[in-house]
Backbone atoms as SQL, in Angstrom:
CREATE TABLE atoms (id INTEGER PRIMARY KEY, chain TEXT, resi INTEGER, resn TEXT, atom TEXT, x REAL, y REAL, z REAL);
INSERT INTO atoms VALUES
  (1, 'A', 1, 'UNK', 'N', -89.312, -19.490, 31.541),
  (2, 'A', 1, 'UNK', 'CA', -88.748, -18.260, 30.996),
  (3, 'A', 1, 'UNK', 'C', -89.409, -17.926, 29.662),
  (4, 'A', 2, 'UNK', 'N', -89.574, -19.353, 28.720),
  (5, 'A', 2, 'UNK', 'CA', -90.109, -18.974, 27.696),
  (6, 'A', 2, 'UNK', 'C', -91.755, -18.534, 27.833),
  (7, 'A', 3, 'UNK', 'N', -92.382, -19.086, 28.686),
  (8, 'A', 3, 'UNK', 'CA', -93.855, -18.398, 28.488),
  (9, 'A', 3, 'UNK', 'C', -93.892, -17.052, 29.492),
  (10, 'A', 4, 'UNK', 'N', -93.042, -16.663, 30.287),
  (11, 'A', 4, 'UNK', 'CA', -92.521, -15.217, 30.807),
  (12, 'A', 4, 'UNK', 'C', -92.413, -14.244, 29.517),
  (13, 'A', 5, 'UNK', 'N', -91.752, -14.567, 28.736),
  (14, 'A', 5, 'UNK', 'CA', -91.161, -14.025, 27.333),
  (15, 'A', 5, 'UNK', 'C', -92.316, -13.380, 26.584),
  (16, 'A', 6, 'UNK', 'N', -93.558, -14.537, 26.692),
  (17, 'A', 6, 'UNK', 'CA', -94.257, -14.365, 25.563),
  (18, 'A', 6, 'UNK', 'C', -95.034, -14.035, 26.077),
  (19, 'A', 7, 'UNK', 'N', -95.647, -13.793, 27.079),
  (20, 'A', 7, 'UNK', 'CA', -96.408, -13.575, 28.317),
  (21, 'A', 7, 'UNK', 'C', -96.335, -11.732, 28.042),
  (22, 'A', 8, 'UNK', 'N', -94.813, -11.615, 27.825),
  (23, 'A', 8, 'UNK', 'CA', -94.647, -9.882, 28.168),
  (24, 'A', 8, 'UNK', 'C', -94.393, -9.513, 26.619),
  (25, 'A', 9, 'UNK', 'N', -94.374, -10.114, 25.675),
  (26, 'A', 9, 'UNK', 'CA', -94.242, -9.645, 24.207),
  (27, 'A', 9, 'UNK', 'C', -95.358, -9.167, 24.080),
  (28, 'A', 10, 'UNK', 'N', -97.051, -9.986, 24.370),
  (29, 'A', 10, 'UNK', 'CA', -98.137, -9.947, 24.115),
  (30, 'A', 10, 'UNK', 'C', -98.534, -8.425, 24.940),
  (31, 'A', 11, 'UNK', 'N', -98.051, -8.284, 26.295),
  (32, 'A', 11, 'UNK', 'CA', -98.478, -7.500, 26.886),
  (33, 'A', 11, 'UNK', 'C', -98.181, -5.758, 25.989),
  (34, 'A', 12, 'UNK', 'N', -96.641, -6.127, 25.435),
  (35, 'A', 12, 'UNK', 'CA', -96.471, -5.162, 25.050),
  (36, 'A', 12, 'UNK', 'C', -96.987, -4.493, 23.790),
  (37, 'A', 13, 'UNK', 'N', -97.536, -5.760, 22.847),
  (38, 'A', 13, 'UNK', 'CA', -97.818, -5.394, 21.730),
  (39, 'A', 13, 'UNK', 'C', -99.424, -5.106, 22.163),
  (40, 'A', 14, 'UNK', 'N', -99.867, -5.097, 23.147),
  (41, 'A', 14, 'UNK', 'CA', -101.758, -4.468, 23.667),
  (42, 'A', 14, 'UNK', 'C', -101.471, -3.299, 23.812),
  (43, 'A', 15, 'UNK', 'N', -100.058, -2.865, 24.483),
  (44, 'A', 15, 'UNK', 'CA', -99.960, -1.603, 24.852),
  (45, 'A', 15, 'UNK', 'C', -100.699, -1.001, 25.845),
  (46, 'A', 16, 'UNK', 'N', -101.253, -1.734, 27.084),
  (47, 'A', 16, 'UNK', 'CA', -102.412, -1.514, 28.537),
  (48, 'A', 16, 'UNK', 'C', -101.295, -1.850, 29.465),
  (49, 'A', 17, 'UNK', 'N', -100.999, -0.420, 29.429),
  (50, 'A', 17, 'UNK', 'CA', -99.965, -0.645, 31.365),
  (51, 'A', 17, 'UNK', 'C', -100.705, -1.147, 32.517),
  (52, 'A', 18, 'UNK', 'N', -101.586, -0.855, 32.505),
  (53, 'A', 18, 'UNK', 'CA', -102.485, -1.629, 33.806),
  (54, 'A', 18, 'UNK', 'C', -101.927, -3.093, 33.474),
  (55, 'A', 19, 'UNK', 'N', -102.533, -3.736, 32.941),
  (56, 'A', 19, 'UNK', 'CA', -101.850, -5.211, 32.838),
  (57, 'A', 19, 'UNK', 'C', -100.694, -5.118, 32.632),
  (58, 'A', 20, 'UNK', 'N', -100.028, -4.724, 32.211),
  (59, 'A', 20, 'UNK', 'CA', -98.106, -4.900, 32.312),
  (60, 'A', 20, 'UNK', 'C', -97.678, -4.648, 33.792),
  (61, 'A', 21, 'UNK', 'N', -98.964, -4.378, 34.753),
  (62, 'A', 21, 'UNK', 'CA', -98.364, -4.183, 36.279),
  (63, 'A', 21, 'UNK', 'C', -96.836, -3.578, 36.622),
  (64, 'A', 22, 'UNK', 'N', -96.837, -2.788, 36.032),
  (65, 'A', 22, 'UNK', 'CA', -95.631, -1.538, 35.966),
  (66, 'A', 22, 'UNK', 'C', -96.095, -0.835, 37.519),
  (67, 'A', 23, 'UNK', 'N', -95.258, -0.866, 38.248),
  (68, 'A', 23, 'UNK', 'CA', -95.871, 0.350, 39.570),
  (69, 'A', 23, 'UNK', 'C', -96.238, 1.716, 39.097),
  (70, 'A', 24, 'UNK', 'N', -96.960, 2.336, 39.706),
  (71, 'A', 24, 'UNK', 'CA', -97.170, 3.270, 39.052),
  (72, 'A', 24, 'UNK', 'C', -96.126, 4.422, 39.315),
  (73, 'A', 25, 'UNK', 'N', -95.262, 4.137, 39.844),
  (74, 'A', 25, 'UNK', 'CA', -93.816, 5.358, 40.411),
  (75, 'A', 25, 'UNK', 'C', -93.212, 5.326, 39.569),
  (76, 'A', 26, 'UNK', 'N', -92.891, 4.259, 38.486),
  (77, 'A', 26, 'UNK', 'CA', -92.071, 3.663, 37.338),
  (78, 'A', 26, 'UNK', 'C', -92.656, 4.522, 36.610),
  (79, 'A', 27, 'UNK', 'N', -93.633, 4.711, 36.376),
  (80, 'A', 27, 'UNK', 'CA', -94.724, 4.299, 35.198),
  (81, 'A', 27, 'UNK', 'C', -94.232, 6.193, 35.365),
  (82, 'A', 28, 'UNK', 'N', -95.009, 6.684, 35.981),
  (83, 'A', 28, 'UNK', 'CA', -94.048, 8.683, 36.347),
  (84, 'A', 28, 'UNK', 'C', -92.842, 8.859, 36.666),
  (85, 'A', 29, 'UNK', 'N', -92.172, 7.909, 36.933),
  (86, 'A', 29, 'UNK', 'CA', -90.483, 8.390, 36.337),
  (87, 'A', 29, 'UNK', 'C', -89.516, 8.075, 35.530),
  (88, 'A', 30, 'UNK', 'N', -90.366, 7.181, 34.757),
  (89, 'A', 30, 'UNK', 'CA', -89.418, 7.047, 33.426),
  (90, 'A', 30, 'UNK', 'C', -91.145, 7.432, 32.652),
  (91, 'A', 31, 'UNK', 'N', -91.974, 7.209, 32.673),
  (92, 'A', 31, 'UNK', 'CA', -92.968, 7.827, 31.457),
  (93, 'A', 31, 'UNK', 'C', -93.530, 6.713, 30.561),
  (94, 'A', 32, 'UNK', 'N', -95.027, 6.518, 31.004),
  (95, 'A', 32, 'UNK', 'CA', -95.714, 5.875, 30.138),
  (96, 'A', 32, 'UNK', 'C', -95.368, 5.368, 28.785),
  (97, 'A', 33, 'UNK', 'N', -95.367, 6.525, 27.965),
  (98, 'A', 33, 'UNK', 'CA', -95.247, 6.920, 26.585),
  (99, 'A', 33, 'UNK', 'C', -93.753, 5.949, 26.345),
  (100, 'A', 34, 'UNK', 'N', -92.986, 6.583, 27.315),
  (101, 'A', 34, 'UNK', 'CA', -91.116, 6.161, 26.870),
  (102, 'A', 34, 'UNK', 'C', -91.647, 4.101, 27.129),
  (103, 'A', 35, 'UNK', 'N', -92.571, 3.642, 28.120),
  (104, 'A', 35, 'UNK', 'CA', -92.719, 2.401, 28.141),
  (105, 'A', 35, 'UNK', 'C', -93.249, 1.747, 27.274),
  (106, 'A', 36, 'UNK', 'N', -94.030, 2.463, 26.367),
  (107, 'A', 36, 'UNK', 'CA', -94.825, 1.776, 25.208),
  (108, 'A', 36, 'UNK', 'C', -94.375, 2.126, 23.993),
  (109, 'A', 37, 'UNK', 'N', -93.224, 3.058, 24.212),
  (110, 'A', 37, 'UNK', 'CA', -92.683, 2.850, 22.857),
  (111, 'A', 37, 'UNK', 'C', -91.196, 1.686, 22.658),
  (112, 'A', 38, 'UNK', 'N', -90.662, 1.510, 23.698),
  (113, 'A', 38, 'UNK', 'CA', -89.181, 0.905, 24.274),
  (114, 'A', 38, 'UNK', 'C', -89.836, -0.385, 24.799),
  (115, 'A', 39, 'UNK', 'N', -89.308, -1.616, 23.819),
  (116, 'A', 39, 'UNK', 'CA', -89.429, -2.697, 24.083),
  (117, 'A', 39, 'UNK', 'C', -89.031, -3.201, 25.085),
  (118, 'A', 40, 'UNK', 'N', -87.590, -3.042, 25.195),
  (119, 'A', 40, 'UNK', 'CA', -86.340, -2.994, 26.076),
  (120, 'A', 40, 'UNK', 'C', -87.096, -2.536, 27.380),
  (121, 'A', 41, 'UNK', 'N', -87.440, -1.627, 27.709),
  (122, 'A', 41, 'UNK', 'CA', -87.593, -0.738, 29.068),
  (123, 'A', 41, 'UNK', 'C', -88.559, -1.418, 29.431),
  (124, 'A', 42, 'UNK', 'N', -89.975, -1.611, 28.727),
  (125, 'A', 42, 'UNK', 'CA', -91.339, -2.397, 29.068),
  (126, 'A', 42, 'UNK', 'C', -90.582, -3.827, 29.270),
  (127, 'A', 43, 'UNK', 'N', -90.110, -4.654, 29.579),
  (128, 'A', 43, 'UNK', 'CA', -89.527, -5.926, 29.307),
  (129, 'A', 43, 'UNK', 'C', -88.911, -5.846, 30.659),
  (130, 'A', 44, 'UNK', 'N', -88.175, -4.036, 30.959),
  (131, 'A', 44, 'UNK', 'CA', -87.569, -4.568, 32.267),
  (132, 'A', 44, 'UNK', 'C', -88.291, -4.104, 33.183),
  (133, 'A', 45, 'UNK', 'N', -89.227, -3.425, 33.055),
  (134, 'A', 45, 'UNK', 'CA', -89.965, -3.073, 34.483),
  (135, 'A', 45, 'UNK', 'C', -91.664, -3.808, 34.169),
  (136, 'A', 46, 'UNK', 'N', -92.044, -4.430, 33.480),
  (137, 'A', 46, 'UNK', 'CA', -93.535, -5.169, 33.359),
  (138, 'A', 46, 'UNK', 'C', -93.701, -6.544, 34.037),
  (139, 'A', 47, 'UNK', 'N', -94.261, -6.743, 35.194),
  (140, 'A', 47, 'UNK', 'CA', -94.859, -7.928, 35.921),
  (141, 'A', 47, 'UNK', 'C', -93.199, -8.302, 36.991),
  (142, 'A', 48, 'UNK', 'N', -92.913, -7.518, 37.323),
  (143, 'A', 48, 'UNK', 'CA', -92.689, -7.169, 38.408),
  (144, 'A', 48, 'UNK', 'C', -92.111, -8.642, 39.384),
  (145, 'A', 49, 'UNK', 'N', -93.723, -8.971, 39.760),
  (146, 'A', 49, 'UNK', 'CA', -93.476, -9.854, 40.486),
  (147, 'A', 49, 'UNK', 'C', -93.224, -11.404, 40.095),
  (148, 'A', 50, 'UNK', 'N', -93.702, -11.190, 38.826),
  (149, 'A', 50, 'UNK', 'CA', -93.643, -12.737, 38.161),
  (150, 'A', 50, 'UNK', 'C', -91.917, -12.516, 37.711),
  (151, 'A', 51, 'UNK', 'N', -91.353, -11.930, 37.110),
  (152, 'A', 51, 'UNK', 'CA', -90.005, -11.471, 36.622),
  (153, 'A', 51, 'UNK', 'C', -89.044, -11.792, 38.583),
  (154, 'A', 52, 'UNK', 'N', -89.294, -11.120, 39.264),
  (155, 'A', 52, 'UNK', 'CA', -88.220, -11.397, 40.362),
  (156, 'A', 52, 'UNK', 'C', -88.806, -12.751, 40.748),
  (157, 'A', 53, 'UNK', 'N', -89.763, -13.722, 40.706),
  (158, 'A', 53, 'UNK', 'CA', -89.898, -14.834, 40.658),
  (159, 'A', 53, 'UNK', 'C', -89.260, -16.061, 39.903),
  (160, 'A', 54, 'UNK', 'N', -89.115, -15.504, 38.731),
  (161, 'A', 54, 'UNK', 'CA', -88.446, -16.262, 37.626),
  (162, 'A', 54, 'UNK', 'C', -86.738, -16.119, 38.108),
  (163, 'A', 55, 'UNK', 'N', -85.908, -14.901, 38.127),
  (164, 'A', 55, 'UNK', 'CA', -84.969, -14.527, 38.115),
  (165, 'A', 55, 'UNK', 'C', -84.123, -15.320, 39.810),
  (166, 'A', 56, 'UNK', 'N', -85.313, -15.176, 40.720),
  (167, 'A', 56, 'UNK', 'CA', -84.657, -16.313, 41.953),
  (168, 'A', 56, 'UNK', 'C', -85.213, -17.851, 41.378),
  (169, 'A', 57, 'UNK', 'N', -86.006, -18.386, 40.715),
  (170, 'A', 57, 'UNK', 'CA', -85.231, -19.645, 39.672),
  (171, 'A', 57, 'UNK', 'C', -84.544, -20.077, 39.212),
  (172, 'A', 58, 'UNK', 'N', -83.942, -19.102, 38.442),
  (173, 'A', 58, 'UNK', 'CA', -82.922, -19.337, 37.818),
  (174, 'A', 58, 'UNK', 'C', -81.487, -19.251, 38.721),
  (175, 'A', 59, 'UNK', 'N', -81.273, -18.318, 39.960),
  (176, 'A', 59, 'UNK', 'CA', -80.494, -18.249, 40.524),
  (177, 'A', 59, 'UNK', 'C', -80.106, -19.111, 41.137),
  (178, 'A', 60, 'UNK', 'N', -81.004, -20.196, 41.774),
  (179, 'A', 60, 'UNK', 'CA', -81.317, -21.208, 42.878),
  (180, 'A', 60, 'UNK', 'C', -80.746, -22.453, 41.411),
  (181, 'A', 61, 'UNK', 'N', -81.519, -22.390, 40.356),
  (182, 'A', 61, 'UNK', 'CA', -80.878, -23.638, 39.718),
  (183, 'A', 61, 'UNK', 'C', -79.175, -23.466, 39.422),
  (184, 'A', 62, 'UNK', 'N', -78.695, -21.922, 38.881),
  (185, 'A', 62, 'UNK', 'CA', -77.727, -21.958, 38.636),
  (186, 'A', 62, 'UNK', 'C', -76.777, -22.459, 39.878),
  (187, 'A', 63, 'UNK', 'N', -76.947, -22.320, 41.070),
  (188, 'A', 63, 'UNK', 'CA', -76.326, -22.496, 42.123),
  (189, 'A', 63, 'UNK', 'C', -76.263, -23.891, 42.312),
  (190, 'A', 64, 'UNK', 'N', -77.482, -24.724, 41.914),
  (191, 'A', 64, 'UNK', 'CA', -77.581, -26.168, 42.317),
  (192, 'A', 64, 'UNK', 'C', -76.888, -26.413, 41.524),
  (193, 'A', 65, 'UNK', 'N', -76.633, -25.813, 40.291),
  (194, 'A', 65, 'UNK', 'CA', -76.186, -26.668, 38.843),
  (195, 'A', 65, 'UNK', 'C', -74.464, -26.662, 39.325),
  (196, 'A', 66, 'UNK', 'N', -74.325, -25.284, 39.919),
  (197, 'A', 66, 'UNK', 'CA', -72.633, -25.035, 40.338),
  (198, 'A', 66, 'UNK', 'C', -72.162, -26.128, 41.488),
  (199, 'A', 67, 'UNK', 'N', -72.730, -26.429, 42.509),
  (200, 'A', 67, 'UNK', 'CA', -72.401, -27.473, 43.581),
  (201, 'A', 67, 'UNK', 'C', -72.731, -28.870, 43.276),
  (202, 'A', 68, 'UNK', 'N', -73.686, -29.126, 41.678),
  (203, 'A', 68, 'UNK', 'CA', -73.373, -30.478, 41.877),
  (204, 'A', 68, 'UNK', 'C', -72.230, -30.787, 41.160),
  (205, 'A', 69, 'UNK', 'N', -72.009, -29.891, 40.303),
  (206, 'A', 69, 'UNK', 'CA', -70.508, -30.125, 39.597),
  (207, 'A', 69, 'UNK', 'C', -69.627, -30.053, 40.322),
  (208, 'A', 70, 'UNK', 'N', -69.877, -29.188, 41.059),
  (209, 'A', 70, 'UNK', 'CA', -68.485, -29.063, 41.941),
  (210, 'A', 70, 'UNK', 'C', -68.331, -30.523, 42.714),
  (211, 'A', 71, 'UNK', 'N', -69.565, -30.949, 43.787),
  (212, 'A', 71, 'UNK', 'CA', -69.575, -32.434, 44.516),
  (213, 'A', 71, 'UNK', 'C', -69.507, -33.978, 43.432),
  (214, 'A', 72, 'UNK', 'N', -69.569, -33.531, 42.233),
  (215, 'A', 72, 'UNK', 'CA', -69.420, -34.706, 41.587),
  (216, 'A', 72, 'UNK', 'C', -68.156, -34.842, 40.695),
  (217, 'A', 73, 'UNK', 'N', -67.510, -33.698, 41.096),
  (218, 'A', 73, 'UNK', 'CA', -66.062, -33.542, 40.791),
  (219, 'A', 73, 'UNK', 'C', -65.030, -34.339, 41.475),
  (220, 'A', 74, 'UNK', 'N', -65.839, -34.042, 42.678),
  (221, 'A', 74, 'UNK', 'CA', -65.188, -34.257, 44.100),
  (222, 'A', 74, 'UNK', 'C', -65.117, -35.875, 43.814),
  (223, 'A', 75, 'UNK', 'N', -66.523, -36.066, 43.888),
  (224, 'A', 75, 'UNK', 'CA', -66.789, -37.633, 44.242),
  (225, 'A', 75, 'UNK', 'C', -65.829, -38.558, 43.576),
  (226, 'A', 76, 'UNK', 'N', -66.291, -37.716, 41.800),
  (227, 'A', 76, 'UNK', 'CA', -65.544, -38.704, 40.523),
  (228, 'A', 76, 'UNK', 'C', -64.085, -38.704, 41.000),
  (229, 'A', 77, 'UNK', 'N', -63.219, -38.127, 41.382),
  (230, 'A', 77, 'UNK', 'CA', -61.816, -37.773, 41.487),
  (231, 'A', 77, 'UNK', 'C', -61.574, -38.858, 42.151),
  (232, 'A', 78, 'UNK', 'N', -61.908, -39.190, 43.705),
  (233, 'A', 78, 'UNK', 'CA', -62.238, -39.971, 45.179),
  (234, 'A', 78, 'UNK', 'C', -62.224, -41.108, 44.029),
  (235, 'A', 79, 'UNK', 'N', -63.433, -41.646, 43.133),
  (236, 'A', 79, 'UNK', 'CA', -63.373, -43.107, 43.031),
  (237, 'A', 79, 'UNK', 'C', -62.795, -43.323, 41.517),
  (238, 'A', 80, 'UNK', 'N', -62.188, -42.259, 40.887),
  (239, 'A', 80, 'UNK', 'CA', -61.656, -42.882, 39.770),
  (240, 'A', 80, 'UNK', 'C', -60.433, -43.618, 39.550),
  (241, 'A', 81, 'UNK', 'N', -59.683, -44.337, 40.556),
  (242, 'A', 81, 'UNK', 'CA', -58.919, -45.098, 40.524),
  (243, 'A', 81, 'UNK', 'C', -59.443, -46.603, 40.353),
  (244, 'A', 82, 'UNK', 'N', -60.504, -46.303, 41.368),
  (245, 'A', 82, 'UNK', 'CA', -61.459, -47.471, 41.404),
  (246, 'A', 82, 'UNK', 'C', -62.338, -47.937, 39.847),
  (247, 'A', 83, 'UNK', 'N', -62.647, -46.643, 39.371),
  (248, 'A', 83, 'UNK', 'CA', -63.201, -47.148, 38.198),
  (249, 'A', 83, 'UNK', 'C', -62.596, -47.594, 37.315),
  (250, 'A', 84, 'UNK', 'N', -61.325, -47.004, 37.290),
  (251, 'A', 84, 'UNK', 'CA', -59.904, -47.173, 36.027),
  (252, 'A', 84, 'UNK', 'C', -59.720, -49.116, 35.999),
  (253, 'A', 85, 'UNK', 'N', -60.178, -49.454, 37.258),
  (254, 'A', 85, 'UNK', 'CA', -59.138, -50.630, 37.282),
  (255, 'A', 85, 'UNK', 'C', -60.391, -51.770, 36.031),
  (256, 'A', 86, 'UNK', 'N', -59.369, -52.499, 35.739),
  (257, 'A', 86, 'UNK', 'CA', -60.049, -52.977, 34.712),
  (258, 'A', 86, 'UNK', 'C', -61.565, -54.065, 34.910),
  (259, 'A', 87, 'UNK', 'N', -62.153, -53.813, 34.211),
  (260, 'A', 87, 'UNK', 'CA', -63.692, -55.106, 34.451),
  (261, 'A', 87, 'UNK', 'C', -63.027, -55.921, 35.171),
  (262, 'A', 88, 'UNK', 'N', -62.497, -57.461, 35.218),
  (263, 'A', 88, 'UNK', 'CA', -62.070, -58.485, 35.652),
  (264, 'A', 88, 'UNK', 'C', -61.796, -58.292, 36.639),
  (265, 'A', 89, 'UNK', 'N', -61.074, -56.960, 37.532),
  (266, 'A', 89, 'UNK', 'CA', -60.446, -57.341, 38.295),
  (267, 'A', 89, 'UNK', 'C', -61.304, -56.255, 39.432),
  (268, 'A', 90, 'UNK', 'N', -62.297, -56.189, 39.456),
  (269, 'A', 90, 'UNK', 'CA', -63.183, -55.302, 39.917),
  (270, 'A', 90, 'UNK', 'C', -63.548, -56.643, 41.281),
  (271, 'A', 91, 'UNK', 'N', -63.674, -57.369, 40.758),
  (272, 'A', 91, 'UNK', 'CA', -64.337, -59.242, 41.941),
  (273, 'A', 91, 'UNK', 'C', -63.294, -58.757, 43.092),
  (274, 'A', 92, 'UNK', 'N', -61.881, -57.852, 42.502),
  (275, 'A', 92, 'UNK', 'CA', -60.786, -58.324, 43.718),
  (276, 'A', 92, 'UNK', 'C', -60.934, -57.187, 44.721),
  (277, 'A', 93, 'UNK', 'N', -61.893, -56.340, 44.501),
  (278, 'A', 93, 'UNK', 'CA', -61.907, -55.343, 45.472),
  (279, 'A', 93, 'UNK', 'C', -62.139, -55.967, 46.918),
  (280, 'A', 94, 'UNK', 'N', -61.325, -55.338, 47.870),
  (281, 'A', 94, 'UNK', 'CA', -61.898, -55.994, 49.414),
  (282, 'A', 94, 'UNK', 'C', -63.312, -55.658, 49.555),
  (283, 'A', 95, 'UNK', 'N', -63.734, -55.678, 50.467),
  (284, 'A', 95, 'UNK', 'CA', -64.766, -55.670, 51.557),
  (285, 'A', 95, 'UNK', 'C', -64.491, -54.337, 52.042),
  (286, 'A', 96, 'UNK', 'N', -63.657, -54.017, 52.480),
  (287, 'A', 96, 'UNK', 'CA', -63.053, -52.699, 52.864),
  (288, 'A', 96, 'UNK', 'C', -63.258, -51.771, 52.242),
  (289, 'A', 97, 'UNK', 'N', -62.857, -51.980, 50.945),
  (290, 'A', 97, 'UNK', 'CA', -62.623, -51.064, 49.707),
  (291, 'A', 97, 'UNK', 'C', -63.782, -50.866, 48.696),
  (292, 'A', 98, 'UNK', 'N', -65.542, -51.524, 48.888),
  (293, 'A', 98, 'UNK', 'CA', -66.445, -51.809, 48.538),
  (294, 'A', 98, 'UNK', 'C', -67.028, -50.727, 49.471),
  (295, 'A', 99, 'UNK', 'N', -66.989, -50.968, 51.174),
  (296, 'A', 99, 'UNK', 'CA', -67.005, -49.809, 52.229),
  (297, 'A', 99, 'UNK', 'C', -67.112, -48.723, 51.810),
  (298, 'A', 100, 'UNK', 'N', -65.679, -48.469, 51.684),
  (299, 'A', 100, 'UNK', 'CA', -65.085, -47.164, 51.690),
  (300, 'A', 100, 'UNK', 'C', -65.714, -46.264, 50.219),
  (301, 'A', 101, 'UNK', 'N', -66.420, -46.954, 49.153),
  (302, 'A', 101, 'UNK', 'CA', -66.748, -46.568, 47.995),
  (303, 'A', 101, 'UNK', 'C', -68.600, -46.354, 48.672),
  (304, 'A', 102, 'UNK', 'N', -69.185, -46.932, 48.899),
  (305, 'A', 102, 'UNK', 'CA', -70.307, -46.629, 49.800),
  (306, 'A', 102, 'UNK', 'C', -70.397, -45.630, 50.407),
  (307, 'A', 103, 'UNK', 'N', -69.197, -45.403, 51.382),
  (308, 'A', 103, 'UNK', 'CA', -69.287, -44.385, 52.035),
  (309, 'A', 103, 'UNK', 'C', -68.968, -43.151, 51.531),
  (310, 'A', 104, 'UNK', 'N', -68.395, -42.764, 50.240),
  (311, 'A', 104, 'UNK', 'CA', -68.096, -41.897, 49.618),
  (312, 'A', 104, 'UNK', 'C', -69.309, -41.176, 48.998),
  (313, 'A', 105, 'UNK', 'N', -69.984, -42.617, 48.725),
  (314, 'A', 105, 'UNK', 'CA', -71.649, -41.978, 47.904),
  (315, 'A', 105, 'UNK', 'C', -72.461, -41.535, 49.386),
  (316, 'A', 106, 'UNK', 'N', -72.485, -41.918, 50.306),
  (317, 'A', 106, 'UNK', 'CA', -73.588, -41.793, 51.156),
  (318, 'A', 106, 'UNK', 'C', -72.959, -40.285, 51.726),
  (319, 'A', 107, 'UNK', 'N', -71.777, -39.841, 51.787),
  (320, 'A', 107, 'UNK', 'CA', -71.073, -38.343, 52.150),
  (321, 'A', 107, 'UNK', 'C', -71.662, -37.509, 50.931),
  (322, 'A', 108, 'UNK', 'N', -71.940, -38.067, 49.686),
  (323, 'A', 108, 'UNK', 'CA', -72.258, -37.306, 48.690),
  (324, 'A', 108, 'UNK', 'C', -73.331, -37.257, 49.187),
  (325, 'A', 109, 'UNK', 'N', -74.772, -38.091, 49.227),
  (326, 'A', 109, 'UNK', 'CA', -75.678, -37.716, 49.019),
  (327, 'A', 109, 'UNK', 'C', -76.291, -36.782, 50.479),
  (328, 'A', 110, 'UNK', 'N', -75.087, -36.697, 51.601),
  (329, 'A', 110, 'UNK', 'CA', -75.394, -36.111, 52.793),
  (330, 'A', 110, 'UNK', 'C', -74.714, -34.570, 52.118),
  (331, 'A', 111, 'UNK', 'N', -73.994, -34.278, 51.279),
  (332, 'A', 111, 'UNK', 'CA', -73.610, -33.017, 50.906),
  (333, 'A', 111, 'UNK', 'C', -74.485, -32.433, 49.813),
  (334, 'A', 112, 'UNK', 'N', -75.210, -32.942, 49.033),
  (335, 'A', 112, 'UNK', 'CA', -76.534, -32.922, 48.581),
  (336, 'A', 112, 'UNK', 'C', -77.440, -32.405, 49.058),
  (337, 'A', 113, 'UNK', 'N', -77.704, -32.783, 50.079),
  (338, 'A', 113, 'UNK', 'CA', -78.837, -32.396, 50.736),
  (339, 'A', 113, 'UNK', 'C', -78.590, -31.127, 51.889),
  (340, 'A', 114, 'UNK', 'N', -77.494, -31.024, 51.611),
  (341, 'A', 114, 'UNK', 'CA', -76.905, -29.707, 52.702),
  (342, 'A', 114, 'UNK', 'C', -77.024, -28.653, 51.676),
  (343, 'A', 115, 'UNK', 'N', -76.438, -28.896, 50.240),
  (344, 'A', 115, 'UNK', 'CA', -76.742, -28.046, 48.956),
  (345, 'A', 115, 'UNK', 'C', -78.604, -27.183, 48.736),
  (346, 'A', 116, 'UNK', 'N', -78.709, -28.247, 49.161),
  (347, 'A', 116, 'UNK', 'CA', -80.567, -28.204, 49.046),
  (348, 'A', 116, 'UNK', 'C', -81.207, -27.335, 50.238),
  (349, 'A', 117, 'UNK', 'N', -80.807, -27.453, 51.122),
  (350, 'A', 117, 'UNK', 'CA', -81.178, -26.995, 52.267),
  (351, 'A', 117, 'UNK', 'C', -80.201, -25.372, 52.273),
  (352, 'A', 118, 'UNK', 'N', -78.802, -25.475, 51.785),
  (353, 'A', 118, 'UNK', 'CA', -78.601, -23.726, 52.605),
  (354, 'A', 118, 'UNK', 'C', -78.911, -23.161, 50.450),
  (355, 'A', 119, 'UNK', 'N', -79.391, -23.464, 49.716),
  (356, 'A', 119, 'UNK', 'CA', -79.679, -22.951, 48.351),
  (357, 'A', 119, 'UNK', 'C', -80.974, -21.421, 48.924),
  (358, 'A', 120, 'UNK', 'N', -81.279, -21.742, 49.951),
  (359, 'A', 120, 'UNK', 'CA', -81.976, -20.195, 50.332),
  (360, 'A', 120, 'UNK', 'C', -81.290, -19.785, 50.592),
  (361, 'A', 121, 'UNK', 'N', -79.907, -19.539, 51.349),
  (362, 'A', 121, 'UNK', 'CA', -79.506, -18.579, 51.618),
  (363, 'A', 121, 'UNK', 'C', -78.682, -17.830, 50.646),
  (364, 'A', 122, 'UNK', 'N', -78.537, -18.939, 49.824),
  (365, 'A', 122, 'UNK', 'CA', -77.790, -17.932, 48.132),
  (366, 'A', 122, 'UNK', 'C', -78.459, -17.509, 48.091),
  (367, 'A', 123, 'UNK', 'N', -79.901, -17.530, 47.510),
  (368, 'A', 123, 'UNK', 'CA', -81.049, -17.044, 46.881),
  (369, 'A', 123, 'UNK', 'C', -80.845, -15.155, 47.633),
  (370, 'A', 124, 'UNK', 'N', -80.921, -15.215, 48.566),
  (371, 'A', 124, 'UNK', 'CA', -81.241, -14.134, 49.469),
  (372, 'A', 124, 'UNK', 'C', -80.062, -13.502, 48.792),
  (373, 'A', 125, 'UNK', 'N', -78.709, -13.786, 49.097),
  (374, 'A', 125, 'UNK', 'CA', -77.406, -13.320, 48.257),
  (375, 'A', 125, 'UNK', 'C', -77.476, -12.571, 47.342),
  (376, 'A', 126, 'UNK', 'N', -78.339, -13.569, 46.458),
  (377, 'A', 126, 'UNK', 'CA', -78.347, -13.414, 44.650),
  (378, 'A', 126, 'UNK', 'C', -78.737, -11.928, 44.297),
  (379, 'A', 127, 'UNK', 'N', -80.202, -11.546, 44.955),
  (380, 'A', 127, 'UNK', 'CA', -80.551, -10.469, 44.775),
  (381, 'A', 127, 'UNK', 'C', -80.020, -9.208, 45.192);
């Protein structure tokens, strides 16, 4: 994002719409002139394609960032009884109950990877 930033500061302070890759439909209906004088406006319509590139980045991380909190909410909740119990007495867990904590991580890391896999179809959403 940050070399996006500076990437389009530079562009703007050259003042060459050709390189700011503005379409040229933009460029005649809001007006050259209004783009090179309006920081703001050049910022939202310059490089186009690198900008809706960046913007499904950020969408796709924000989404990953939302489901792992959400699945490690989940998870932590599931084994924090287990963690509560004190050091010492951690040896007394069954066999069962060692299981069943395994299997909690291995459901996580199978809901993980389901996160990973449908994160295109937010993407598509997002926009």
């Amino acid at each position: 994002l940050e070399r996006l930033t500076a990437k389009k500061e530079k562009l703007f302070s050259e003042k060459d719409l050709p390189q700011m890759k503005i379409p040229p439909s933009t460029v005649t209906s809001v007006g050259g002139e209004k783009i090179l004088q309006n920081k703001s406006l050049a910022f939202k319509h310059m490089l186009p394609q690198e900008t809706g590139d960046m913007e499904e980045k950020l969408c796709k991380f924000g989404y990953m960032t939302k489901c792992l909190a959400k699945e490690t909410k989940r998870v932590s909740k599931s084994l924090s009884w287990k963690i509560a119990l004190p050091f010492g007495d951690l040896g007394l867990l069954s066999g069962e109950e060692c299981i069943e904590v395994a299997n909690l991580w291995n459901q996580f890391s199978k809901e993980m990877k389901k996160i990973v896999t449908s994160s295109d179809k937010y993407i598509t959403q997002c926009r």
